[in-house]
Structure formats: C-alpha cells, structure tokens
Rosetta silent file (secondary structure, phi, psi, omega in degrees, C-alpha in Angstrom):
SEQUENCE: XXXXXXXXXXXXXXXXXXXXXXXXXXXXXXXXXXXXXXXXXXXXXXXXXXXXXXXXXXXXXXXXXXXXXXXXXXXXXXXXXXXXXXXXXXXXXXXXXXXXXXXXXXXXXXXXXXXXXXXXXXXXXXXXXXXXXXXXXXXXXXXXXXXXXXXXXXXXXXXXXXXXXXXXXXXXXXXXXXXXXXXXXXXXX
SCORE:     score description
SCORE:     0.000 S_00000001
   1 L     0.000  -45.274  166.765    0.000    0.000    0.000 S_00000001
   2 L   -67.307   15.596  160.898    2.709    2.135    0.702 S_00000001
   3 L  -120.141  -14.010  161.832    4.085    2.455   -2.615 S_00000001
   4 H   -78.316  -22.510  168.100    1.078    2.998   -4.461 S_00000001
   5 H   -70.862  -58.843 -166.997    0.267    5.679   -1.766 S_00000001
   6 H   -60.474  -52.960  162.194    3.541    7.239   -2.410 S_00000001
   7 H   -38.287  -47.036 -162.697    3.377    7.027   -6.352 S_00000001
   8 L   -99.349   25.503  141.573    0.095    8.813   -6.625 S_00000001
   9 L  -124.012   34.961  110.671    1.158   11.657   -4.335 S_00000001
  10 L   -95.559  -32.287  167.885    4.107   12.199   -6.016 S_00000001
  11 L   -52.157  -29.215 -165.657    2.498   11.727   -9.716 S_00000001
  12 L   -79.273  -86.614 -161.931   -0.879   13.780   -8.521 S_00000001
  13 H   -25.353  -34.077 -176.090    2.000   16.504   -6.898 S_00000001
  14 H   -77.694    2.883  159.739    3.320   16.857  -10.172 S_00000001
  15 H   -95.467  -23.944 -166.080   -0.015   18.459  -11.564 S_00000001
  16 L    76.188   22.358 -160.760   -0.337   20.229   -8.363 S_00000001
  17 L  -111.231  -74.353  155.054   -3.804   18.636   -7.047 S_00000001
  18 L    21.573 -127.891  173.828   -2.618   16.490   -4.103 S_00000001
  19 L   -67.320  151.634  165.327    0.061   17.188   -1.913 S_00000001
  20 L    76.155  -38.884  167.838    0.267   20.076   -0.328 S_00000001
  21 L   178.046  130.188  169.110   -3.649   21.090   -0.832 S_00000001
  22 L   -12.219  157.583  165.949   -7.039   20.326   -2.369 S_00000001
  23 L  -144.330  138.901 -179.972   -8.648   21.487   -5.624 S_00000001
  24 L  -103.114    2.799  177.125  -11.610   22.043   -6.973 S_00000001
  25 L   -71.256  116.461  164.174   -9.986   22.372  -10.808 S_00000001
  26 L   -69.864  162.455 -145.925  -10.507   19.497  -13.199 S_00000001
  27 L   -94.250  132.157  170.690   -7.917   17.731  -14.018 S_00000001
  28 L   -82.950  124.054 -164.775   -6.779   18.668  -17.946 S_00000001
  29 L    -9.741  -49.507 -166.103   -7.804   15.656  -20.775 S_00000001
  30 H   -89.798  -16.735  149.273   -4.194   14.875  -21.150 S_00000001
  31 H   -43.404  -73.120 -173.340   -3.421   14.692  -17.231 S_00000001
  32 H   -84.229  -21.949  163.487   -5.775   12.366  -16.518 S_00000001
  33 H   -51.035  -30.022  169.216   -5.336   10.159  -19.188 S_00000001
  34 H   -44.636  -55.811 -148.553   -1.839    9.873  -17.444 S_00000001
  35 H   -74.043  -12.130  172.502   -3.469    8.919  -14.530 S_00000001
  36 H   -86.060  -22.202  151.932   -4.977    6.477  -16.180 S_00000001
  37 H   -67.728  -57.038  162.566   -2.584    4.748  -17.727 S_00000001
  38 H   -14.908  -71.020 -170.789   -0.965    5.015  -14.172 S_00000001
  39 H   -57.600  -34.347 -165.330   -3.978    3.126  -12.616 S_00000001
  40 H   -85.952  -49.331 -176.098   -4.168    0.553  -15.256 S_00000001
  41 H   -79.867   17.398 -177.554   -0.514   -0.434  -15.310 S_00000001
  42 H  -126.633  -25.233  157.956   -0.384   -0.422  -11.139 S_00000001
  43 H   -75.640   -6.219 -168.790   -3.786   -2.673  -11.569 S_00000001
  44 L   -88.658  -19.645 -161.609   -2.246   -4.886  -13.934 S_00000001
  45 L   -63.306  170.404  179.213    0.448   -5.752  -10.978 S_00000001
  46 L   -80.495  146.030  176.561    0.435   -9.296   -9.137 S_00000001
  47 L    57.450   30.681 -168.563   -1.457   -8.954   -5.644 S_00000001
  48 L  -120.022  161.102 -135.757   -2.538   -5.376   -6.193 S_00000001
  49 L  -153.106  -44.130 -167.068   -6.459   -5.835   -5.209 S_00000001
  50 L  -153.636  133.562  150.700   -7.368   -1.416   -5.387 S_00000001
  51 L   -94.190  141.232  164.354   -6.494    2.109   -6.068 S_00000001
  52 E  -124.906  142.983  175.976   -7.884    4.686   -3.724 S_00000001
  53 E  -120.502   89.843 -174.751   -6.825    8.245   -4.951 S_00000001
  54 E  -114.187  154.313  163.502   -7.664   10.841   -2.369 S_00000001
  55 L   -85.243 -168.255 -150.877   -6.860   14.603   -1.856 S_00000001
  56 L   -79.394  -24.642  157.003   -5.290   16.461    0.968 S_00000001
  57 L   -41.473  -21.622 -172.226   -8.572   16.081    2.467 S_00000001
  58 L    86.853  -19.746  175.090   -8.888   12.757    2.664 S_00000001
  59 L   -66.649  155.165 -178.308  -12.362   12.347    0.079 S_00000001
  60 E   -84.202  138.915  170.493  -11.812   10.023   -2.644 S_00000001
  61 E  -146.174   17.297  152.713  -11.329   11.174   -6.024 S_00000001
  62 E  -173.491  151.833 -169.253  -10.995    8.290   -8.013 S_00000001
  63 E  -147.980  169.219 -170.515  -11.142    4.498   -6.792 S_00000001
  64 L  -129.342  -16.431 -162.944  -11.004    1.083   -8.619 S_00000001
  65 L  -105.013 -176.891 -175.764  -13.162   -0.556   -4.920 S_00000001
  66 L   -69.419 -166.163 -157.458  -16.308   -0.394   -3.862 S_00000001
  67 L   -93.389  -58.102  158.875  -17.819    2.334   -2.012 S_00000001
  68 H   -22.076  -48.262 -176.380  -17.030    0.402    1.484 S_00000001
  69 H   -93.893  -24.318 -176.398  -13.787   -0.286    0.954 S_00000001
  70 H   -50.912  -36.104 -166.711  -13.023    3.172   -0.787 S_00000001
  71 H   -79.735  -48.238  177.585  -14.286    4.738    2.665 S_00000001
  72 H   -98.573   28.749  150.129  -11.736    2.536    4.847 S_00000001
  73 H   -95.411  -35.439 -179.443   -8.797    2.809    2.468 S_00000001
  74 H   -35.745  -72.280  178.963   -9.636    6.454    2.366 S_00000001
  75 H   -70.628  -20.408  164.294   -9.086    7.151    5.848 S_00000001
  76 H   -57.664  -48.926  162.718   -6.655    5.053    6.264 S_00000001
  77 H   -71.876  -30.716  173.284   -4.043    6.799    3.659 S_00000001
  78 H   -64.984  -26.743  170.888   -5.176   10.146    4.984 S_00000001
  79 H   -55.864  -59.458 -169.258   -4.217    8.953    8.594 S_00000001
  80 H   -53.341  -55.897 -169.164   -0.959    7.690    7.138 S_00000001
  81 H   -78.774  -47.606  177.012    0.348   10.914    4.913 S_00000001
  82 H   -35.440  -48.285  170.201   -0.783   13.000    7.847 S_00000001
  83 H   -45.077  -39.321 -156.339    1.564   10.987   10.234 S_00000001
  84 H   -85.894  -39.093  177.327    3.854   11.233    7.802 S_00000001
  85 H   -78.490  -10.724  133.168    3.998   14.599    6.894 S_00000001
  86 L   -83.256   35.432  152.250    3.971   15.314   11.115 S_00000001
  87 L   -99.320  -32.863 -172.974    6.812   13.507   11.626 S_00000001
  88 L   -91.186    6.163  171.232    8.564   15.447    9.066 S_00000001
  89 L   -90.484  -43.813  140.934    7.596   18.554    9.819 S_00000001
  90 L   -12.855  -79.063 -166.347    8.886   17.253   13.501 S_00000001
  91 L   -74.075   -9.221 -144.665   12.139   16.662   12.156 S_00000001
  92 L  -154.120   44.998 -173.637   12.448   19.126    9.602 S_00000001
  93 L   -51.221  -57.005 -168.209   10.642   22.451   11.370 S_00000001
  94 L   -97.041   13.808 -171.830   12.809   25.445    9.157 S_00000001
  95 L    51.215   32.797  140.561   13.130   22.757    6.230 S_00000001
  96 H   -10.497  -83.371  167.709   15.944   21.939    7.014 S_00000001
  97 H   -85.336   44.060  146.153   16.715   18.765    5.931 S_00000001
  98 H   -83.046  -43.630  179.808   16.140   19.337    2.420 S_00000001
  99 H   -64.498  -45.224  165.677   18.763   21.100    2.317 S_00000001
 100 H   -46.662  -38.523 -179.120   20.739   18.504    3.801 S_00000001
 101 H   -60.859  -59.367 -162.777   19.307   15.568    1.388 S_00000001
 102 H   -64.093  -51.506  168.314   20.578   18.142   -1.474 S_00000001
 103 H   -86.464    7.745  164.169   23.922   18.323   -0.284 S_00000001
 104 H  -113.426    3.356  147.694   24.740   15.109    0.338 S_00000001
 105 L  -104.337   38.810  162.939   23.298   13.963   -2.744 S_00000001
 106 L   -84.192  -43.680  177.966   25.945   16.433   -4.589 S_00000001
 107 L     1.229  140.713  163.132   28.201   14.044   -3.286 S_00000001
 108 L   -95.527  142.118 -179.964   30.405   12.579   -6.557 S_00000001
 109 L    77.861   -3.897 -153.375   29.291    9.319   -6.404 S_00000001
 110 L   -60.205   83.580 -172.540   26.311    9.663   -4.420 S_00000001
 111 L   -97.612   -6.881 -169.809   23.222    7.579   -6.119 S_00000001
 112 L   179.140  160.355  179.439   20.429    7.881   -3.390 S_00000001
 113 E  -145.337   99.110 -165.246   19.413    8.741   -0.134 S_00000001
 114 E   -97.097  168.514  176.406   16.626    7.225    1.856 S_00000001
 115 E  -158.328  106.145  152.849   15.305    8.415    5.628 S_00000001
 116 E  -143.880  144.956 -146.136   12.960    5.946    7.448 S_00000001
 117 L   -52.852 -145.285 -165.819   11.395    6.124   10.221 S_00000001
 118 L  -121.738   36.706  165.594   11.665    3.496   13.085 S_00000001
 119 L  -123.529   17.720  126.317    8.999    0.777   11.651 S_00000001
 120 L   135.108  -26.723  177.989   11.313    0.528    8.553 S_00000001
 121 L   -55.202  117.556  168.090    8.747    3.147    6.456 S_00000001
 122 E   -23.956   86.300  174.319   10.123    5.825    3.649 S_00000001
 123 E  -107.349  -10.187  131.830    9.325    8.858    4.562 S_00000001
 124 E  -137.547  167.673 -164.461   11.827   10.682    2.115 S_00000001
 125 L  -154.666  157.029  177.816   13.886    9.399   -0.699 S_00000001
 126 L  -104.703    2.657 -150.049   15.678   10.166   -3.444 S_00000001
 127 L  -113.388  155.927  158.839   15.292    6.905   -5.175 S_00000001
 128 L   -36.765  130.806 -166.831   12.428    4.990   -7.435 S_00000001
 129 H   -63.174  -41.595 -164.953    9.382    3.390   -4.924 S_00000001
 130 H   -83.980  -25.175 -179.263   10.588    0.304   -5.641 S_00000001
 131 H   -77.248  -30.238  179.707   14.213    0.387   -5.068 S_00000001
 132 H   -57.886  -44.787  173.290   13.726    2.942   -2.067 S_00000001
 133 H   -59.322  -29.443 -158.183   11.361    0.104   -0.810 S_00000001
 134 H   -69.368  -52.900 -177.722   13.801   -2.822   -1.440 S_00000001
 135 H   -57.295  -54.499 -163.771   16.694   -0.776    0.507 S_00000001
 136 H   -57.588  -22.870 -172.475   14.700    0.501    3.418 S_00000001
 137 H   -91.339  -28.219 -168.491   13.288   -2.825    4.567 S_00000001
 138 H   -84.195  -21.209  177.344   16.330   -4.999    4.505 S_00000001
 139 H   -78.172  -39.454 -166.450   18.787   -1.763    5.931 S_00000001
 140 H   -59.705  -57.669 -177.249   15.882   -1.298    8.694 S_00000001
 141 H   -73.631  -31.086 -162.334   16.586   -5.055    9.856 S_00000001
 142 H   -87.857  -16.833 -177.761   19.811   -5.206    9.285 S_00000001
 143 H   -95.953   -6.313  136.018   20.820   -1.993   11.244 S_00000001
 144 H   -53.601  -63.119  169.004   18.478   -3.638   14.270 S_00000001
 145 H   -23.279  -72.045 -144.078   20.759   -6.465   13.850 S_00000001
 146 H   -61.600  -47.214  176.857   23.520   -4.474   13.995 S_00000001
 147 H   -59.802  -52.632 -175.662   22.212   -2.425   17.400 S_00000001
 148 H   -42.868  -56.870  179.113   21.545   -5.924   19.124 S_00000001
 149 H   -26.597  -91.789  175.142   24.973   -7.023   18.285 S_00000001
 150 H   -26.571  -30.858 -162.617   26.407   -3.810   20.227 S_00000001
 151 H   -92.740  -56.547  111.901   24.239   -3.903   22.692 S_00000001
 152 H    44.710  -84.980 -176.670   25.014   -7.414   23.061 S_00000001
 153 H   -68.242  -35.818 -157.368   28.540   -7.064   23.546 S_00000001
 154 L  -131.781   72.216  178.209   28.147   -3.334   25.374 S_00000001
 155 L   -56.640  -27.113 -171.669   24.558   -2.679   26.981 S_00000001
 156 L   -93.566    5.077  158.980   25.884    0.778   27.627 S_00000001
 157 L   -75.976 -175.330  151.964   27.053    0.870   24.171 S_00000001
 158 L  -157.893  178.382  172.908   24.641    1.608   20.924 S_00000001
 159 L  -114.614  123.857 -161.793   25.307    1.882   17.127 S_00000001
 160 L   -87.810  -19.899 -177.510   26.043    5.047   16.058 S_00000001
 161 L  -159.189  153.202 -172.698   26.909    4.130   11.991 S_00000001
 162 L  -139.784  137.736 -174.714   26.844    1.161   10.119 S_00000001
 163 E  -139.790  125.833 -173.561   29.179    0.989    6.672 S_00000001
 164 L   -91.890  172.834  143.623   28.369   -1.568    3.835 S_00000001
 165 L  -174.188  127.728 -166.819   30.580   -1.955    0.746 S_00000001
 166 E  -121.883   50.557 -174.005   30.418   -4.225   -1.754 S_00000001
 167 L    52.586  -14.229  176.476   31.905   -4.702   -5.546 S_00000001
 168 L  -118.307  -52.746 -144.875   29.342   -2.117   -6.749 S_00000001
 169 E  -125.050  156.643  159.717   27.837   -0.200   -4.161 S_00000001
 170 L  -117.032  130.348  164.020   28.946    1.587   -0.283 S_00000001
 171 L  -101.228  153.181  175.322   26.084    1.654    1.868 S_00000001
 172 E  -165.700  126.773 -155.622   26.076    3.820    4.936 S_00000001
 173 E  -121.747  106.485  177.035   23.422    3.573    7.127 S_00000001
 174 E  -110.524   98.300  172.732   23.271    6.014   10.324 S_00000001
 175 E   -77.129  156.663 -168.792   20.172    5.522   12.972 S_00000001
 176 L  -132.392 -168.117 -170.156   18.870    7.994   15.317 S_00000001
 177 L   -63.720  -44.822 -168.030   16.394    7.763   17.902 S_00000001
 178 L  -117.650  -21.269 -165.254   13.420    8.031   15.615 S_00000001
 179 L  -116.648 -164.574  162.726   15.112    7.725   11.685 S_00000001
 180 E  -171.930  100.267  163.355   17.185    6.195   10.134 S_00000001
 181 E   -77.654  157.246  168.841   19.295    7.676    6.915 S_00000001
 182 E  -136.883  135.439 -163.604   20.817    5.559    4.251 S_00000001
 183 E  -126.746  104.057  178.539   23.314    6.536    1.789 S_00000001
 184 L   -68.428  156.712  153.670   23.609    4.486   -1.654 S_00000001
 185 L  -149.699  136.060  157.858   27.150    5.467   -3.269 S_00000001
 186 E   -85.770  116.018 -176.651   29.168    4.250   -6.223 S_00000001
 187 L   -93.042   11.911  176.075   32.542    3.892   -4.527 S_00000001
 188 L  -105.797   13.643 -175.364   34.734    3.710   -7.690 S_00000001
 189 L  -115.042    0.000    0.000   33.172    7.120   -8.592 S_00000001
C-alpha cells in the first residue's frame, strides 16, 4: 500500500492537485489520461487488489473498490500521509533537511538517499518506490541487527553508523532515535 500511496502523491504533486492542498480544478484531458494509464498499469500488478486516490482532504477522487472499501482505504491513507507529513515537519521544522538531502546527494558518487522512520517506512527518498522500498526494509533489519549485536557485547554501548561496501555499491546507514538515513554510493566514482 505504501508504494502505491507514495506514487500517486508524487504523480498527482506533479499536476499540483494532491500534496500540499485540495482542488476544486478538473484535471486537464491529457493529465488524466496519465493517470490512467498510471492506474491501469499499477492494476495490472500481481497482488494489487485497489487504487484509492484521495486529496489532501482525505475524500476520494478516483477508486477502482467499492464504495465500502473506498471509505476505509480512504481514511486510512489520509491517517498515514498525515503521520507522515507530522513527523517530518517534527524533524524538519525550518526545512531543514532538504537542504541537507541536497547536499549530500551532490556528493560525486552519491546515487540515493533514503530516511525511514523506526517501523522501517520511507518517509523521504531520493530513489524509485521500488528500489527505495527494497533498501529501506532490509537496511531497517539489518541496522536492528547491527544495534543488538552492540548492545550485546556493550549494553551501555549503541550503534552510532553502520558501513556496507560491496563490488558495486557503499552503503552507509546512520540511525537515530526516531530515523534512520541511508546513503547508496558508487565507490569507484
């Protein structure tokens, strides 16, 4: 759910109807045929069951489910981007870490940058939904591994950075109380 939530509020943001606030404008003929090709090739997926499309309001403003389910998927993603956009508003008061995200993906070699929170979810990225998803769940466990270890060895210890590197890629993964960034790099670059 959470990449199909994420897709349609950044494709919808890119029209300007979404994120960031409601509209009462229709959508122009060649827009929504986008969206529609969107919906049809994200219904064509294995396991994908619904789209619910809602605005910053939370009302529905296009669905593939019934009226039932439209109503408790509704509120559900409005609960969810709400959380999400007060945690980051939390973390990120003067906008702040945008700025940060920008300069460390100046980096030379730099290829992404993910930050999620401390159930393993995106809440920003630099990366494609699927690849952002792929990293963040398996870095999320593996940098709990990694605190257990430490803790393990040191209870009055914790893990302050964790650094991957591999024949391709360096990963470097730093948790905080509540986040967790991850830093893709090409290290021959």
């Amino acid at each position: 759910m959470g990449i199909v939530v994420q897709l349609f509020y950044d494709h919808l943001n890119a029209y300007g109807s979404v994120a960031g606030r409601a509209t009462s404008q229709p959508y122009q003929h060649h827009k929504m045929s986008e969206i529609e090709e969107t919906i049809k090739r994200i219904q064509s997926h294995k396991g994908v069951v619904g789209i619910v499309i809602i605005n910053h309001d939370g009302i529905p403003i296009r669905t593939t489910l019934d009226n039932a389910l439209t109503v408790q998927y509704a509120g559900l993603i409005h609960n969810f981007c709400a959380k999400a956009r007060g945690t980051i508003r939390d973390i990120d008061p003067q906008g702040d870490v945008e700025e940060t995200l920008k300069r460390i993906q100046s980096h030379k070699g730099v290829i992404g940058i993910i930050v999620v929170n401390n159930e393993g979810i995106p809440i920003r990225t630099t990366m494609d939904n699927s690849t952002t998803t792929q990293y963040s769940s398996l870095l999320h466990q593996l940098a709990a591994m990694a605190r257990g270890v430490v803790r393990d060895v040191d209870p009055q210890n914790d893990l302050t950075f964790l650094r991957i590197r591999s024949k391709k890629h360096e990963i470097m993964v730093a948790p905080d109380k509540e986040h967790v960034l991850i830093v893709i790099q090409n290290p021959n670059e």
